[in-house]
C-alpha positions, 0 to 999 in steps of 0.5 A, a space after each residue: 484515509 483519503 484515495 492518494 494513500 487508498 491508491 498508494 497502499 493498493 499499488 504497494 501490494 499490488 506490487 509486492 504480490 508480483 514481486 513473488 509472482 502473485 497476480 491480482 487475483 491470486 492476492 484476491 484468492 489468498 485474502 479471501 475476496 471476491 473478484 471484484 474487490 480490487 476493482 471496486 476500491 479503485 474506482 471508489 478510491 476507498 475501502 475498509 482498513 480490514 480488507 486492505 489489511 486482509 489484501 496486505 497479509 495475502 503478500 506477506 505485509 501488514 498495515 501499521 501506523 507510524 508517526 507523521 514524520 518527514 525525517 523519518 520519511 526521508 530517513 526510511 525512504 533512503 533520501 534524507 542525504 540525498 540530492 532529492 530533499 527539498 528545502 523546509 521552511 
């Protein structure tokens, strides 16, 4: 996994426990981390799938893998019709 997805699931979660009024360290606190773990990811830009995984059911998400497909993509993002979609070779 490299820092753009590490960076982008942690944004995710970050926001989804704000959107039901969990700060970070309430995440932290429900996933049974310590304080400094969101920090440390942040600035290693890595972590182990088992904590972002612990971080993402502290929200109510879980991870899962899906096929690397940029119609789905597009299809579950809502833009596959919209004005958005870029031109594929």
């Amino acid at each position: 996994m490299d820092r753009d997805e590490t960076e982008r699931l942690l944004r995710l979660i970050i926001e989804t426990g704000a959107s039901r009024d969990l700060r970070e360290k309430d995440i932290l606190s429900r996933a049974g981390l310590g304080k400094t773990t969101l920090s440390k990811i942040k600035k290693a830009g890595d972590t182990k799938i088992s904590t972002l995984s612990r971080l993402a059911k502290a929200v109510g998400l879980r991870l899962t893998l899906a096929p690397n497909n940029p119609t789905l993509d597009q299809l579950l993002n809502r833009e596959l019709f919209s004005s958005k979609q870029s031109a594929h070779p």
